[in-house]
C-alpha angles and dihedrals in degrees: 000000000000093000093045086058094054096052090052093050080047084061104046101051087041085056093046090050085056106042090049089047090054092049095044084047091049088045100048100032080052084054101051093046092050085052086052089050101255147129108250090199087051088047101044078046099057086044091065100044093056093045095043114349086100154020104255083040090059087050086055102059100049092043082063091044097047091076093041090062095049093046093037093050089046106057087035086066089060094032091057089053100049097260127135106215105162090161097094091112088056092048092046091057091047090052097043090054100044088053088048092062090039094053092048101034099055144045113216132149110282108259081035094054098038083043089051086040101057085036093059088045094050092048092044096052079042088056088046087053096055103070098059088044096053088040087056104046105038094030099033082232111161104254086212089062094051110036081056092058094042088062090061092043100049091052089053100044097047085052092060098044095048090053080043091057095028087058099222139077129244122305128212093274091069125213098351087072094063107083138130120257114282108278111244117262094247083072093054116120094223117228127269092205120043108233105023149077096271120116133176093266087088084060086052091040097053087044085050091063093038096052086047083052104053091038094058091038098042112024130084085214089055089049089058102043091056095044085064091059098039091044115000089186093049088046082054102050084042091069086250103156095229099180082055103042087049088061092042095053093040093048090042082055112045082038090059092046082051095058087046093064099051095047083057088055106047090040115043099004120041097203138023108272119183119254087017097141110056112181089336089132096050095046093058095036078061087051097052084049094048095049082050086244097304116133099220086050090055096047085054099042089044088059091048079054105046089048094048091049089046085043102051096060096062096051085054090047095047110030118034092260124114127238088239089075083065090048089051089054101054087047090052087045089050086049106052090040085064085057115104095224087180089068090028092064091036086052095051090041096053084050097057087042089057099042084046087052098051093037 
């Protein structure tokens, strides 16, 4: 009884920090767009329709939120074991690019070749992984400090491979030249919606959650995995194996990133271009921070995220406001949802006690 109450209780104040964040997000963003000269109803508007006013719109907006699962998934695996692996964003390049060769290198029957595809990018974002976590274990190197400068590293290093195996420098149109040949088509995700940019990589994406869900609520394994990130002292009295849990957690991670990449690759992109991902780690490392670590919350806050970002584009297409406007918000949401609104109206409510008690 008494758990049950606290889970209610769980629920309530999770749906009020929502709820205020929303609102904050809805004031201040109304605000922006009246200091740009616009008409925050025609822009929010505008927002909607190009997130779920159509269909194309719909398809949109799941084809933005496919990659924020997989990332969000991912960094939520180390997160909830108490691993900083801030490197998602390197391992999805790794994996993207390692799809990509696989998709234009070999022949194979259509499910085998996008199933060896996805494999060879999860192992490729696993392989990634493996340096911090072997940095961290046998070094004591924060693992914070490396996966960061192995972002940085990955873009640039599948940069230069791709201009090595593509056989030229780079043109006058920059970055956006250097890219892999085009994958067969028998390494093409299909799409889900006729007509638009959905493909079936939100369907593995989705699988992908629920498989992380079931595994933490229902293992052994998962139990334990998460004991080493709650209380790393009580996972070892309790003959929890941390060193290889560590490994575990930091190779489940960078495997899912991986896959993230090359689902990227054989649904939306058709081939590995440099500088392909911006942001696209951090936006699902703020997602795994916003669903408090759960994988069906991510799922959900991944599609807010995928319409706001569809949607933000037609609002820049159609008012004069840029598509930025929509990127400060989701900061600012990000931002109040970190707020805990429980000791902040305690808090508010102590201060007025104590102004009613010396008037």
């Amino acid at each position: 009884m008494k758990r049950s109450l606290k889970i209610n209780d769980e629920i309530k104040n999770s749906v009020i920090k929502y709820i205020a964040a929303f609102l904050a997000v809805i004031v201040i963003g109304s605000m922006l767009i009246l200091l740009q000269g616009e008409n925050p109803f025609n822009a929010f508007r505008e927002i909607y329709k190009g997130a779920l006013g159509t269909k194309i719109s719909f398809g949109s907006s799941l084809r933005y939120a496919m990659p924020c699962i997989l990332v969000g998934i991912a960094a939520s695996i180390a997160f909830k074991a108490g691993i900083f692996n801030m490197g998602v964003e390197g391992q999805l390049y790794f994996g993207a690019l390692v799809a990509a060769v696989v998709g234009y290198s070999y022949k194979f029957p259509p499910i085998i070749h996008i199933f060896l595809c996805l494999l060879a990018a999860g192992l490729a974002g696993l392989m990634y992984a493996f340096f911090p976590a072997i940095l961290k274990l046998f070094f004591n190197v924060s693992e914070l400090i490396t996966t960061l400068m192995l972002n940085f590293m990955a873009k640039l290093l599948t940069e230069y491979i791709t201009m090595w195996w593509i056989g030229h420098g780079v043109s006058n149109l920059g970055s956006n030249a250097i890219a892999t040949p085009k994958i067969y088509d028998s390494a093409v995700l299909p799409n889900l919606i006729k007509g638009t940019s959905a493909s079936y990589g939100i369907i593995i994406a989705v699988l992908i959650a629920l498989v992380v869900a079931i595994f933490y609520k229902y293992t052994i394994k998962g139990y334990e995995l998460k004991q080493v990130g709650e209380n790393l002292k009580f996972a070892k009295i309790g003959g929890v194996n941390a060193k290889s849990s560590f490994v575990s957690i930091f190779l489940l991670s960078g495997f899912i990133a991986g896959i993230s990449g090359g689902v990227e690759v054989l649904g939306s992109y058709f081939r590995f271009t440099a500088q392909f991902a911006s942001n696209m780690g951090w936006d699902g490392i703020m997602i795994a921070f916003i669903a408090n670590k759960n994988p069906i919350a991510i799922v959900l806050v991944s599609f807010l995220w995928g319409a706001l970002k569809a949607g933000s584009l037609n609002m820049e297409r159609l008012t004069s406001l840029n598509k930025l406007t929509v990127n400060i918000l989701l900061m600012l949401f990000v931002l109040f949802v970190s707020v805990d609104y429980k000791v902040l109206f305690k808090e508010i409510q102590s201060i007025f006690k104590k102004g009613s008690v010396g008037g």
